[in-house]
mmCIF file of the N, C-alpha and C atoms, coordinates in Angstrom:
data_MODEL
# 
_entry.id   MODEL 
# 
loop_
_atom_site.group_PDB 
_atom_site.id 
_atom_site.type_symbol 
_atom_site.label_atom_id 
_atom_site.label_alt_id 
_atom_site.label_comp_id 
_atom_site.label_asym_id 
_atom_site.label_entity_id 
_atom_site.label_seq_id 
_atom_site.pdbx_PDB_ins_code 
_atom_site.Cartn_x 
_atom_site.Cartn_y 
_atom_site.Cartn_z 
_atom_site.occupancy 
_atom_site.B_iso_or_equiv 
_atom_site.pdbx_formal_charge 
_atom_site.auth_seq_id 
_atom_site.auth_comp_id 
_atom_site.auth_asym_id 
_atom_site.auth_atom_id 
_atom_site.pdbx_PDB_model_num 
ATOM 1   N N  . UNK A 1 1  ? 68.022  51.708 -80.000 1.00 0.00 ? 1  UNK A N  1 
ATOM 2   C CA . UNK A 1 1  ? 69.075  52.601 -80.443 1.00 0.00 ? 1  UNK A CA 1 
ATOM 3   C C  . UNK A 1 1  ? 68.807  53.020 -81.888 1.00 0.00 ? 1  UNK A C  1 
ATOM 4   N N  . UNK A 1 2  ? 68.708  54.328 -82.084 1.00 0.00 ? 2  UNK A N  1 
ATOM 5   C CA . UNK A 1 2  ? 68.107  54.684 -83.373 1.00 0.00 ? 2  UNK A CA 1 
ATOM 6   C C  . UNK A 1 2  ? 70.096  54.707 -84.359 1.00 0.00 ? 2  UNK A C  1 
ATOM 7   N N  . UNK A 1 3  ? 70.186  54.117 -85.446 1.00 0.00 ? 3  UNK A N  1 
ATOM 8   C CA . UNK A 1 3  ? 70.835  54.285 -86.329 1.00 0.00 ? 3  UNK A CA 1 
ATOM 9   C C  . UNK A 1 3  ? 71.230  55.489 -86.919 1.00 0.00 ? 3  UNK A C  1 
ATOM 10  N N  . UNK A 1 4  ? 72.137  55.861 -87.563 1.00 0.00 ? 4  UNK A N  1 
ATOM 11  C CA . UNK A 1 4  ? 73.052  56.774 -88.506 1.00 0.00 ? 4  UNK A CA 1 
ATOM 12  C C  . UNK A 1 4  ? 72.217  56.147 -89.856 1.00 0.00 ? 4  UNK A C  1 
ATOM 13  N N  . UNK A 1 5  ? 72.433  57.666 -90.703 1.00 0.00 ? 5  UNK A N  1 
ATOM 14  C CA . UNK A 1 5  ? 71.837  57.796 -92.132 1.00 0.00 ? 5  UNK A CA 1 
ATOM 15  C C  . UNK A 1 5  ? 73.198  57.159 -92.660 1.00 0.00 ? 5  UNK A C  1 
ATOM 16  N N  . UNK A 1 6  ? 72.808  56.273 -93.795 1.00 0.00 ? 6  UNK A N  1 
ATOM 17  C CA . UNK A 1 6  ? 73.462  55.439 -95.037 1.00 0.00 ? 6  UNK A CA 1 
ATOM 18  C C  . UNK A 1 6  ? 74.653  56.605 -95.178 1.00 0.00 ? 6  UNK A C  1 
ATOM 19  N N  . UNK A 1 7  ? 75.650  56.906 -94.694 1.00 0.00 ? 7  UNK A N  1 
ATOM 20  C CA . UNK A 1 7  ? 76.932  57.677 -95.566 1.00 0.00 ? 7  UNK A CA 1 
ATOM 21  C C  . UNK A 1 7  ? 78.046  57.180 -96.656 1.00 0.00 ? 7  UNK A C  1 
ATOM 22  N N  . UNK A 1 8  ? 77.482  55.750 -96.809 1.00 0.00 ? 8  UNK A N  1 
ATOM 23  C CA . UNK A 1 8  ? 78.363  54.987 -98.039 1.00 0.00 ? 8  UNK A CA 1 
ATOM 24  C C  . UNK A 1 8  ? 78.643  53.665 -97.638 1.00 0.00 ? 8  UNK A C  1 
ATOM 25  N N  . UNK A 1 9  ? 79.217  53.194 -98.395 1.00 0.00 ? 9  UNK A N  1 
ATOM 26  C CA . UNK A 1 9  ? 79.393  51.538 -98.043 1.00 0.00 ? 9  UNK A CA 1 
ATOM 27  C C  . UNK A 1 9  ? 80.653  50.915 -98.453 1.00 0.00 ? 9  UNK A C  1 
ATOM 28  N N  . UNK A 1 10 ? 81.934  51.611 -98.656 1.00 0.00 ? 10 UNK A N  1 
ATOM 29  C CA . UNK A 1 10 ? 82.951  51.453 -98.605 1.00 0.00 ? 10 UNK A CA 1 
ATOM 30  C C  . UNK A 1 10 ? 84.042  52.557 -97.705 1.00 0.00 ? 10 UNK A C  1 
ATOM 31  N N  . UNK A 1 11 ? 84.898  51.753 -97.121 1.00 0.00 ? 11 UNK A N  1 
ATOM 32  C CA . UNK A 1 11 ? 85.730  52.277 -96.222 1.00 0.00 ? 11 UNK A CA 1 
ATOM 33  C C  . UNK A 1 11 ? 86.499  53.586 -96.493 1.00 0.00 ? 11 UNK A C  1 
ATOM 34  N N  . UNK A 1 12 ? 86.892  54.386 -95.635 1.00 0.00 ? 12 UNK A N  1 
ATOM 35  C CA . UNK A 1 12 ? 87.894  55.515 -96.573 1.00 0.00 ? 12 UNK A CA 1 
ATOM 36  C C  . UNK A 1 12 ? 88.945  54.892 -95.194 1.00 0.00 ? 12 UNK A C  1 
ATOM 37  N N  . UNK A 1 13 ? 90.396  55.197 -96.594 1.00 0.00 ? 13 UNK A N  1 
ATOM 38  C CA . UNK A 1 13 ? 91.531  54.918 -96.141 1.00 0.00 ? 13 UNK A CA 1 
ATOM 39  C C  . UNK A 1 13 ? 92.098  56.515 -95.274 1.00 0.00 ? 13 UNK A C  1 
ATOM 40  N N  . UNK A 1 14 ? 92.294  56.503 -93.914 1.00 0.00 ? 14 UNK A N  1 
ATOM 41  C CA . UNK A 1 14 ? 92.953  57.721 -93.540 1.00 0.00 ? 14 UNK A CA 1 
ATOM 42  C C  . UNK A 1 14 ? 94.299  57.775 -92.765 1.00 0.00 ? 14 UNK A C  1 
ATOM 43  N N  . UNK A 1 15 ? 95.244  58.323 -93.648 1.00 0.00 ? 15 UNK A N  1 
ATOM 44  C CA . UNK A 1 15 ? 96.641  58.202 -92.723 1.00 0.00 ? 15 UNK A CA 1 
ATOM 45  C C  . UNK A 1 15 ? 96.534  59.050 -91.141 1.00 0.00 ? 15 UNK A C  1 
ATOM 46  N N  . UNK A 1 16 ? 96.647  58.089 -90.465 1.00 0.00 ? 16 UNK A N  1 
ATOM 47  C CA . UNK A 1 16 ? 96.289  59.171 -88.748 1.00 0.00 ? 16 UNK A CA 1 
ATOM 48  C C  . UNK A 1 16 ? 98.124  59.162 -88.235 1.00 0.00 ? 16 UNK A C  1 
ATOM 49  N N  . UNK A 1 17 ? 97.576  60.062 -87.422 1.00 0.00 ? 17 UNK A N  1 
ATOM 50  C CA . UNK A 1 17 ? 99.648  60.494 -86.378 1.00 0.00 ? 17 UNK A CA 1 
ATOM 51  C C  . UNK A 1 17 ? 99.014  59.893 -85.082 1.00 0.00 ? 17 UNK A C  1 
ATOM 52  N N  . UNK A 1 18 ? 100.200 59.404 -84.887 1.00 0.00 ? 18 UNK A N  1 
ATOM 53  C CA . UNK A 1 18 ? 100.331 58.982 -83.510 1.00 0.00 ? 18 UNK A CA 1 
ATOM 54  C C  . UNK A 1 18 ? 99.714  59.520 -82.475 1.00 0.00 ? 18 UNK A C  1 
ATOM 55  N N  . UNK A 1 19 ? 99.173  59.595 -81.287 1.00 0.00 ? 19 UNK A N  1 
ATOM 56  C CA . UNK A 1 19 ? 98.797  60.461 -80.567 1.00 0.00 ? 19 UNK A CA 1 
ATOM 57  C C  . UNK A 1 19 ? 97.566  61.253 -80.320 1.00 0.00 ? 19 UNK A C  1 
ATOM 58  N N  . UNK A 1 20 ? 97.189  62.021 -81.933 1.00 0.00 ? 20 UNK A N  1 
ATOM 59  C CA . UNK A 1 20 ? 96.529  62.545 -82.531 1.00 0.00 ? 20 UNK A CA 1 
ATOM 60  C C  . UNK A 1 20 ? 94.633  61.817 -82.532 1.00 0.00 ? 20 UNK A C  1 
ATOM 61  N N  . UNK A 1 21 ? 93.535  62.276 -82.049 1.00 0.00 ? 21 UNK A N  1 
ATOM 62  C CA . UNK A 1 21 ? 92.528  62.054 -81.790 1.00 0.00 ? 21 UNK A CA 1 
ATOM 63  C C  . UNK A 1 21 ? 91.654  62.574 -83.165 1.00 0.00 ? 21 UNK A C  1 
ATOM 64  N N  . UNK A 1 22 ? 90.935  61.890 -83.245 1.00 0.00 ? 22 UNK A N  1 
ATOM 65  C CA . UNK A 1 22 ? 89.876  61.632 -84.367 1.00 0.00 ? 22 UNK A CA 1 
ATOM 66  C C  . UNK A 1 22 ? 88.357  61.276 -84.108 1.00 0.00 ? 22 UNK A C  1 
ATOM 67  N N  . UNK A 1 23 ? 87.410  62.297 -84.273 1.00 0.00 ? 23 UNK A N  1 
ATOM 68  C CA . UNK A 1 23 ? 85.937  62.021 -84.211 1.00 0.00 ? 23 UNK A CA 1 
ATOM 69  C C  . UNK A 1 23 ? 85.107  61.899 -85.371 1.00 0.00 ? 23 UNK A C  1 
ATOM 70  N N  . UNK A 1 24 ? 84.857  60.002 -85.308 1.00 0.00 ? 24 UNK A N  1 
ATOM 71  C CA . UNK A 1 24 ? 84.106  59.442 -86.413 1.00 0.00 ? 24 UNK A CA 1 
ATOM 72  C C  . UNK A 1 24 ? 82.589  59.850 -86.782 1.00 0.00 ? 24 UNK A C  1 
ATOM 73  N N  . UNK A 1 25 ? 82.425  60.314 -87.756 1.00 0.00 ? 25 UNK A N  1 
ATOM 74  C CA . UNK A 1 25 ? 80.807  60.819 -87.335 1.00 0.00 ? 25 UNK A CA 1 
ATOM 75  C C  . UNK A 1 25 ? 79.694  59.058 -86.999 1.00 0.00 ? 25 UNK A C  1 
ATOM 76  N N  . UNK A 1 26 ? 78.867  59.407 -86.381 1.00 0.00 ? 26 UNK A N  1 
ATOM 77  C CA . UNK A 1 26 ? 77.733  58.410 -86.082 1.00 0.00 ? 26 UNK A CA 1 
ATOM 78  C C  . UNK A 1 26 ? 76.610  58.793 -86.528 1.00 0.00 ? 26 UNK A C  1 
ATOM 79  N N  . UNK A 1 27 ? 76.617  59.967 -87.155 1.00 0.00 ? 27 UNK A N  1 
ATOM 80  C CA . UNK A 1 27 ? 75.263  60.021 -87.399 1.00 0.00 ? 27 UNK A CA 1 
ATOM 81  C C  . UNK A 1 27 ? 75.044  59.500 -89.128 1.00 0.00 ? 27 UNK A C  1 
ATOM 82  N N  . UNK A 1 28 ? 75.695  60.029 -89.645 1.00 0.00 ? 28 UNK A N  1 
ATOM 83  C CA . UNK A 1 28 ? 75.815  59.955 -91.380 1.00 0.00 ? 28 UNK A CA 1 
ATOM 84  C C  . UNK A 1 28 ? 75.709  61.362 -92.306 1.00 0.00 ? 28 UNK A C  1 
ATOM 85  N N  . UNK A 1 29 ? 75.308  62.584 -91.108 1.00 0.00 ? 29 UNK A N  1 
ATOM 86  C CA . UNK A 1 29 ? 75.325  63.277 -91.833 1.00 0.00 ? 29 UNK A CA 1 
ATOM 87  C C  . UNK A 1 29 ? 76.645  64.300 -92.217 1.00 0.00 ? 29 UNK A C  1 
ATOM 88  N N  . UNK A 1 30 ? 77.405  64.253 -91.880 1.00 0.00 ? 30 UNK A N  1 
ATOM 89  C CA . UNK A 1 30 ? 78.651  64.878 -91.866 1.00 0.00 ? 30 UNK A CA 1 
ATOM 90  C C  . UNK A 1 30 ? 78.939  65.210 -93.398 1.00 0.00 ? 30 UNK A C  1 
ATOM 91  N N  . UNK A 1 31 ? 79.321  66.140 -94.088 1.00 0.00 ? 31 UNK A N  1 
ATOM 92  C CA . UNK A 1 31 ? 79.815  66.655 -94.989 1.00 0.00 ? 31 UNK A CA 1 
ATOM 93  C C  . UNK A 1 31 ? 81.736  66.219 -95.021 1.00 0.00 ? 31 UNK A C  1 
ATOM 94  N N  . UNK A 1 32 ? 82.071  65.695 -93.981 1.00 0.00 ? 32 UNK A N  1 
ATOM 95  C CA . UNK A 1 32 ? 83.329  65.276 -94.109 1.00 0.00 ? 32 UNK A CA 1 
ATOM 96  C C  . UNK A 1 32 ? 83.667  64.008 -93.610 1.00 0.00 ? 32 UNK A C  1 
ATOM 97  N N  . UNK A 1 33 ? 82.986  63.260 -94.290 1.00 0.00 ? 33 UNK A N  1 
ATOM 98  C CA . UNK A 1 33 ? 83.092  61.858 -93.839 1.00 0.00 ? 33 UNK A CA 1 
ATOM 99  C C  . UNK A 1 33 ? 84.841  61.281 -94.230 1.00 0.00 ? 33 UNK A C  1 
ATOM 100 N N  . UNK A 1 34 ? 85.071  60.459 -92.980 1.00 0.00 ? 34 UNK A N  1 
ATOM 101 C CA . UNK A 1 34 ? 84.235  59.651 -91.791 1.00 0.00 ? 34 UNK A CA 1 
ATOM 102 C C  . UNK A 1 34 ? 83.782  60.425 -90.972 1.00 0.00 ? 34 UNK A C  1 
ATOM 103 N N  . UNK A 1 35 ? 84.906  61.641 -90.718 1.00 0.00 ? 35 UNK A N  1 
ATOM 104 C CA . UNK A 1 35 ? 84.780  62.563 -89.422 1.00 0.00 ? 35 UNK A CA 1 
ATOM 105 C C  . UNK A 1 35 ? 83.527  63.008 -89.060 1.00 0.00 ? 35 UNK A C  1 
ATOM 106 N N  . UNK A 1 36 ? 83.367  63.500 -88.125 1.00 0.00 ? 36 UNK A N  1 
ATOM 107 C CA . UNK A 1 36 ? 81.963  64.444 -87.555 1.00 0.00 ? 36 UNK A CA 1 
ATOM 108 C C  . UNK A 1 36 ? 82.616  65.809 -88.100 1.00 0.00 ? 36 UNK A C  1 
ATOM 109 N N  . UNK A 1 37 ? 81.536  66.509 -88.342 1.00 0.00 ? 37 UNK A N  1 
ATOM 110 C CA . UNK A 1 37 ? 82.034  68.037 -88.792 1.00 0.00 ? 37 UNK A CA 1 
ATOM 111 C C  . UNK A 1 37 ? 80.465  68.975 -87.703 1.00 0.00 ? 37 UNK A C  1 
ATOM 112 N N  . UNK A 1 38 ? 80.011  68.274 -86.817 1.00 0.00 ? 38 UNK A N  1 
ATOM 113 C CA . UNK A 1 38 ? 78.755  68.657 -85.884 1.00 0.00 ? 38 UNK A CA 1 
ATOM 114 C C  . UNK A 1 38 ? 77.448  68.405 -86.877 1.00 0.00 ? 38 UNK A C  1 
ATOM 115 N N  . UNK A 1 39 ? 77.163  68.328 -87.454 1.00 0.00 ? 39 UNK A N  1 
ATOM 116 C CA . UNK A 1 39 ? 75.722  67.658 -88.157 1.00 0.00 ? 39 UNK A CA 1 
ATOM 117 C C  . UNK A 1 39 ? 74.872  66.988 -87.103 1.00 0.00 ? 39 UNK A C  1 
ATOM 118 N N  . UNK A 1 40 ? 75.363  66.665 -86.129 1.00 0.00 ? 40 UNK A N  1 
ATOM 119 C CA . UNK A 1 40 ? 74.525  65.517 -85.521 1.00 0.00 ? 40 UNK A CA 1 
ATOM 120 C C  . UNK A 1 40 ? 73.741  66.826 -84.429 1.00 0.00 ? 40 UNK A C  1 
ATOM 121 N N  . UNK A 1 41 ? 74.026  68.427 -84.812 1.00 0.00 ? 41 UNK A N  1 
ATOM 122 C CA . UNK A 1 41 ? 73.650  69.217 -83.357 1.00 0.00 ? 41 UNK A CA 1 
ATOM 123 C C  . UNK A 1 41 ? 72.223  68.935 -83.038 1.00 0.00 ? 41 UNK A C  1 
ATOM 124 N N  . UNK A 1 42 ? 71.693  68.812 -81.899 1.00 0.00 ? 42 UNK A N  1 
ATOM 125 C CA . UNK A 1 42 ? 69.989  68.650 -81.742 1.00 0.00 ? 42 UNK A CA 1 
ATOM 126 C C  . UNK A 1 42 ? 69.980  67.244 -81.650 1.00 0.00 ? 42 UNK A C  1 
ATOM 127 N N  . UNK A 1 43 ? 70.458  66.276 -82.181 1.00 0.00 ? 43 UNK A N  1 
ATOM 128 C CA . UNK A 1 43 ? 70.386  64.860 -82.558 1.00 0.00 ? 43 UNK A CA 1 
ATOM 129 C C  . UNK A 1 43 ? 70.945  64.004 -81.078 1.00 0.00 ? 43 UNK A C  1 
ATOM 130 N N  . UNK A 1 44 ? 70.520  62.822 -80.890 1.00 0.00 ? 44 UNK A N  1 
ATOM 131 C CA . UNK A 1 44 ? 70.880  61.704 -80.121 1.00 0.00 ? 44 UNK A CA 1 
ATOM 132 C C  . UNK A 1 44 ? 72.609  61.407 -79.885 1.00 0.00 ? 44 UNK A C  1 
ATOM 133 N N  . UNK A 1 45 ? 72.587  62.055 -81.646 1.00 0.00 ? 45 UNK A N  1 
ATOM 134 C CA . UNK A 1 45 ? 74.242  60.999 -81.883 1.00 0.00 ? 45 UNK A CA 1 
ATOM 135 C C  . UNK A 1 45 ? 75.507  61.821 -81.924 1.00 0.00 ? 45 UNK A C  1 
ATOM 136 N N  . UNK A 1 46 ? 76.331  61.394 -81.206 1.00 0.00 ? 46 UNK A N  1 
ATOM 137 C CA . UNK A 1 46 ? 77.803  62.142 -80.516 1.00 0.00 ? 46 UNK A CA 1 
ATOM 138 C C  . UNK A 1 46 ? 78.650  60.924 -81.608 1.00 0.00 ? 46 UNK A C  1 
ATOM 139 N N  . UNK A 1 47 ? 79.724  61.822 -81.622 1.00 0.00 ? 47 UNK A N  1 
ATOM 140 C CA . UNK A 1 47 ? 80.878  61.191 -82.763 1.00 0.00 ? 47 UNK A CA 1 
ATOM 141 C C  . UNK A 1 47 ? 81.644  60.024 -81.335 1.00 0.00 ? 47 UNK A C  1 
ATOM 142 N N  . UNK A 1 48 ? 82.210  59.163 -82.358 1.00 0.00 ? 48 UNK A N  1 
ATOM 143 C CA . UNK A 1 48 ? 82.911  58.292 -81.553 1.00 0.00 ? 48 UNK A CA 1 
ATOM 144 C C  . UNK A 1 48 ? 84.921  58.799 -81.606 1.00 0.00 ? 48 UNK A C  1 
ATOM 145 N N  . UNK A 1 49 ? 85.450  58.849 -80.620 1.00 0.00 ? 49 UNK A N  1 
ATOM 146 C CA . UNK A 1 49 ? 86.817  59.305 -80.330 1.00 0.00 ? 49 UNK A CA 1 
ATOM 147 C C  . UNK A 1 49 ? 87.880  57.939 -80.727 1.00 0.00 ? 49 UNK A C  1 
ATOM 148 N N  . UNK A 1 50 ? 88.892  58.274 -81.642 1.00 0.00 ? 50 UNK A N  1 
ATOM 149 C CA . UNK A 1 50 ? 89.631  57.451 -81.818 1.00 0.00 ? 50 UNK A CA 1 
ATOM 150 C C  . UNK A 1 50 ? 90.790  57.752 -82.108 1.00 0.00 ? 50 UNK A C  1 
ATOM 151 N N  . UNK A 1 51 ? 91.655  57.596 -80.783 1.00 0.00 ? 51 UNK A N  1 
ATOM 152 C CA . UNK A 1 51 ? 93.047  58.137 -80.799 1.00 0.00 ? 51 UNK A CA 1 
ATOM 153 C C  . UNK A 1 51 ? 93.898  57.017 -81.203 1.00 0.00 ? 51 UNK A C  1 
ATOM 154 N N  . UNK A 1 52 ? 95.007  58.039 -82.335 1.00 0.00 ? 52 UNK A N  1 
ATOM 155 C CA . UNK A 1 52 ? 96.108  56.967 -82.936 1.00 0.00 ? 52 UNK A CA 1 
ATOM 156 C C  . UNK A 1 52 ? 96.854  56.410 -81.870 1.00 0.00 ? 52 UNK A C  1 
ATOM 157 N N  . UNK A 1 53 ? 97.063  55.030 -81.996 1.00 0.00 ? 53 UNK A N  1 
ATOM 158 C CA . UNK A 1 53 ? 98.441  54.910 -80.808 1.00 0.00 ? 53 UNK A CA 1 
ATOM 159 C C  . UNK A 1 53 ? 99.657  54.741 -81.690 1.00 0.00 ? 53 UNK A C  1 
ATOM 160 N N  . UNK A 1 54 ? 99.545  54.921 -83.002 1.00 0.00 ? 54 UNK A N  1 
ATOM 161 C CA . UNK A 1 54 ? 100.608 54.830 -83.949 1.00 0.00 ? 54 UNK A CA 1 
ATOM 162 C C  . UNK A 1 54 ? 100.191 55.093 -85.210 1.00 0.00 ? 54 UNK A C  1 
ATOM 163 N N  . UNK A 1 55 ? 101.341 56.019 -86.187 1.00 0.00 ? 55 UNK A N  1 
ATOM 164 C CA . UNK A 1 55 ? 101.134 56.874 -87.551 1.00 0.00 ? 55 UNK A CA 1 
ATOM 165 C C  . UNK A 1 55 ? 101.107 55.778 -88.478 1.00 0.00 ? 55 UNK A C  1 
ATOM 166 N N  . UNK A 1 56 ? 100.067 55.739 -88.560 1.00 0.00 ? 56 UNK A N  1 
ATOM 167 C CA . UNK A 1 56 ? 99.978  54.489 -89.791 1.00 0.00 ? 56 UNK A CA 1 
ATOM 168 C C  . UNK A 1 56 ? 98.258  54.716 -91.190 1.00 0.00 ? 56 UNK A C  1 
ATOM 169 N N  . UNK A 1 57 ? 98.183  53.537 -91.632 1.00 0.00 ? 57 UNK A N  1 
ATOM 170 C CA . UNK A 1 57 ? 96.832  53.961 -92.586 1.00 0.00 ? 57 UNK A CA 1 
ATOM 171 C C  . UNK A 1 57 ? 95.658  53.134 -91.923 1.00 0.00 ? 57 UNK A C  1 
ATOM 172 N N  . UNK A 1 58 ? 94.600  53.849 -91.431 1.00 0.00 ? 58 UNK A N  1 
ATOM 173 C CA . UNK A 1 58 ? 92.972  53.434 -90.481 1.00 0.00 ? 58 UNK A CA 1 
ATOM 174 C C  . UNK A 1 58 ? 92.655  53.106 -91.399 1.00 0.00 ? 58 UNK A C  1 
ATOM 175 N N  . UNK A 1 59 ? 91.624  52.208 -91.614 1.00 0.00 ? 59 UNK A N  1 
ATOM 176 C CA . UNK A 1 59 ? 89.970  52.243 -92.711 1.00 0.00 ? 59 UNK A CA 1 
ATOM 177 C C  . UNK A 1 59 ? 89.153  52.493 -91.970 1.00 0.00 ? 59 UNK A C  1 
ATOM 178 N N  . UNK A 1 60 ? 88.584  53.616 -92.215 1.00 0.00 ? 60 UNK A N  1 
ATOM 179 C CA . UNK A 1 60 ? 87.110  54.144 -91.559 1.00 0.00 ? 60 UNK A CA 1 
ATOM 180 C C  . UNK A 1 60 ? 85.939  53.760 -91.965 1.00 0.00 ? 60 UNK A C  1 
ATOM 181 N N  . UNK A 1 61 ? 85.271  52.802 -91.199 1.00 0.00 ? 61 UNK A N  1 
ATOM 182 C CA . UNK A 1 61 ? 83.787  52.600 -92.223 1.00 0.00 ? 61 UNK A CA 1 
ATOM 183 C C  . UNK A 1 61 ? 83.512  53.871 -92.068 1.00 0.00 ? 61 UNK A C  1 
ATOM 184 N N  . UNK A 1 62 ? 82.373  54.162 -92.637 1.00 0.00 ? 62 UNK A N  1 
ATOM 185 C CA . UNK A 1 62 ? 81.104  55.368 -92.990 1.00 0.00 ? 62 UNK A CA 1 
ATOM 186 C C  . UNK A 1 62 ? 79.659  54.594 -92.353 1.00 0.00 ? 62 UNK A C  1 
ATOM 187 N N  . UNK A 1 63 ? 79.401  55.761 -91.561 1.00 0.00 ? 63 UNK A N  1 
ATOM 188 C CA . UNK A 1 63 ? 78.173  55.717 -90.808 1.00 0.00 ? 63 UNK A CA 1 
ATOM 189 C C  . UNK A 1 63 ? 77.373  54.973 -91.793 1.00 0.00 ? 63 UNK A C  1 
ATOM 190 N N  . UNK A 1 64 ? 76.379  53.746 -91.041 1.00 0.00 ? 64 UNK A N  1 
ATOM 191 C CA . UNK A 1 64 ? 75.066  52.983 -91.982 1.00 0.00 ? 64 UNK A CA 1 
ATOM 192 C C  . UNK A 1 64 ? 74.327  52.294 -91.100 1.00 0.00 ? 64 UNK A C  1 
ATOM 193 N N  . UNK A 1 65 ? 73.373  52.156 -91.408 1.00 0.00 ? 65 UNK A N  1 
ATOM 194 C CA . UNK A 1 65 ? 72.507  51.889 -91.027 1.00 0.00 ? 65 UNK A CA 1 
ATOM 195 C C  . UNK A 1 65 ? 72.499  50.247 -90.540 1.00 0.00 ? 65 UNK A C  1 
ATOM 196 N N  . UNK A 1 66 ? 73.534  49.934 -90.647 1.00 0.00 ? 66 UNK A N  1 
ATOM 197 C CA . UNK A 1 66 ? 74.161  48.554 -90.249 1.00 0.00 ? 66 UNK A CA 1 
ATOM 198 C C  . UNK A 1 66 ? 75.176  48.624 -88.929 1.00 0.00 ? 66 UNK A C  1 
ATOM 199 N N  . UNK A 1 67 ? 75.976  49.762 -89.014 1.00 0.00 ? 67 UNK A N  1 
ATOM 200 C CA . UNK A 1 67 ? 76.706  49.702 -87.651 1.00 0.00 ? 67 UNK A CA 1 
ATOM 201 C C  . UNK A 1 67 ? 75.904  50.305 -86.322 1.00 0.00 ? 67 UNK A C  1 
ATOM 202 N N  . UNK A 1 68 ? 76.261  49.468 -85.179 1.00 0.00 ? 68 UNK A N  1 
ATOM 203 C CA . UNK A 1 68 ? 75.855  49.594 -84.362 1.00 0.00 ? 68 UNK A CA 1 
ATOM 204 C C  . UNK A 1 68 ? 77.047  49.959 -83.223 1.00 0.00 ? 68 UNK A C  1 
ATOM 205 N N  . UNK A 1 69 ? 78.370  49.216 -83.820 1.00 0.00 ? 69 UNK A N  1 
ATOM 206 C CA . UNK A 1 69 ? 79.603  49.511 -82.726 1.00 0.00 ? 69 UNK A CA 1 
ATOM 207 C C  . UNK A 1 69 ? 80.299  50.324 -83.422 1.00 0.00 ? 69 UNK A C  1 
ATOM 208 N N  . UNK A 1 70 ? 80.572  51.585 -83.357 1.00 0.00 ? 70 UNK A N  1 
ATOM 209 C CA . UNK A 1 70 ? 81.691  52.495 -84.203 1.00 0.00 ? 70 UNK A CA 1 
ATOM 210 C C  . UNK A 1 70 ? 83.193  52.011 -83.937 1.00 0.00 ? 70 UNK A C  1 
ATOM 211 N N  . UNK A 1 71 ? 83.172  51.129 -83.344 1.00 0.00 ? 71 UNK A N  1 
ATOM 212 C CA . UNK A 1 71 ? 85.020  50.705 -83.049 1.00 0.00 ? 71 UNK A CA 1 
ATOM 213 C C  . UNK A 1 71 ? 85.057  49.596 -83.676 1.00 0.00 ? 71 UNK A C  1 
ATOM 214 N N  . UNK A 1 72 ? 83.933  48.856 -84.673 1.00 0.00 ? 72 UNK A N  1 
ATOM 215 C CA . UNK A 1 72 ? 84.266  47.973 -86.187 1.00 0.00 ? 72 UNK A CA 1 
ATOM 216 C C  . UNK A 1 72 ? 85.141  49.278 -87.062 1.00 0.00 ? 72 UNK A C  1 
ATOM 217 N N  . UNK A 1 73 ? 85.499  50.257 -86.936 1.00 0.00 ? 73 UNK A N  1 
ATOM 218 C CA . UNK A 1 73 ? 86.091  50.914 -87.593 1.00 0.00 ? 73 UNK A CA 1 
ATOM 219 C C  . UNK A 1 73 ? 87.230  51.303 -88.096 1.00 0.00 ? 73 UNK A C  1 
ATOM 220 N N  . UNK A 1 74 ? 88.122  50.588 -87.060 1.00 0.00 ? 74 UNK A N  1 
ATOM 221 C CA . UNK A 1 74 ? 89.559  50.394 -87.243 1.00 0.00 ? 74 UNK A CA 1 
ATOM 222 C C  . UNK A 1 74 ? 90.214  49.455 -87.944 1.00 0.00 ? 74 UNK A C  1 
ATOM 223 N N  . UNK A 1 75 ? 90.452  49.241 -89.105 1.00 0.00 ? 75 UNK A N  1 
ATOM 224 C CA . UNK A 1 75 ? 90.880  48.487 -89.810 1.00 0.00 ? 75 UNK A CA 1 
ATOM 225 C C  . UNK A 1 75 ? 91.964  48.679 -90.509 1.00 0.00 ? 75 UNK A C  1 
ATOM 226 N N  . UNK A 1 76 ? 93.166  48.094 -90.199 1.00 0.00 ? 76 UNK A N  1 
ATOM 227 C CA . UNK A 1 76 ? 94.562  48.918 -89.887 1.00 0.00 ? 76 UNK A CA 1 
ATOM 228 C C  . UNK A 1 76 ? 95.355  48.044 -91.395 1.00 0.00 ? 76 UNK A C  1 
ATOM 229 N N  . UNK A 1 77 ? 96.346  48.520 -91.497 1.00 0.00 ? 77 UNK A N  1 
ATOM 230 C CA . UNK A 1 77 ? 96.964  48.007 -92.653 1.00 0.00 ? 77 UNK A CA 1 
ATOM 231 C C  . UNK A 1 77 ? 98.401  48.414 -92.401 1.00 0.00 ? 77 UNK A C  1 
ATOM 232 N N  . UNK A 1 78 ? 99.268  46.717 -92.504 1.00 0.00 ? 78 UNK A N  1 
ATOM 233 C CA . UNK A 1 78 ? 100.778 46.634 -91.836 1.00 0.00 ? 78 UNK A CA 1 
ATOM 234 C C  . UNK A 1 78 ? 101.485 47.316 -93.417 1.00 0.00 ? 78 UNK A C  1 
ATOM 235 N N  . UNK A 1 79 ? 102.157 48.327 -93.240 1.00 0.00 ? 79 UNK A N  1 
ATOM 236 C CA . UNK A 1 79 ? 102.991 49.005 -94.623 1.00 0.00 ? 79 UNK A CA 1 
ATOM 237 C C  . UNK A 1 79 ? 104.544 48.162 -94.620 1.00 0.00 ? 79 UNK A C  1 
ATOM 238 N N  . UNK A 1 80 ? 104.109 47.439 -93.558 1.00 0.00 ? 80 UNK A N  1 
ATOM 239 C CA . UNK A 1 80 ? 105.447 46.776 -94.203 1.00 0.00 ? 80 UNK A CA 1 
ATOM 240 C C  . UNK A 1 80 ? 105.674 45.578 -94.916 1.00 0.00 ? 80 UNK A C  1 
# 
């Protein structure tokens, strides 16, 4: 399985809505990280889908050359 280019090494915090679907980029090249913005066209690597089941704050890793499962990506934080 060929890896995603280094896109950083700290998490971005993103408030998601309920319901609401989200494509993580996998490759690293995205100009709008975490998201995919299509960078990966021609390439192996398809964004990974991650629908809110509740409006709250995600931590998105950033594509690296270390992840191999894009659903280490959810890293949720209780606001209360």
């Amino acid at each position: 399985m060929t890896k995603g280019q280094n896109a950083g090494n700290e998490p971005i915090a993103v408030e998601v809505e309920k319901d609401k679907s989200y494509y993580w980029c996998s490759c690293g090249e995205s100009k709008n990280q975490p998201f995919c913005d299509g960078s990966h066209k021609d390439t192996e690597f398809t964004p990974a889908t991650y629908k809110a089941e509740e409006t709250k704050t995600v931590y998105f890793v950033l594509a690296n050359k270390l992840i191999t499962n894009p659903f280490v990506m959810d890293h949720t934080v209780n606001n209360n």
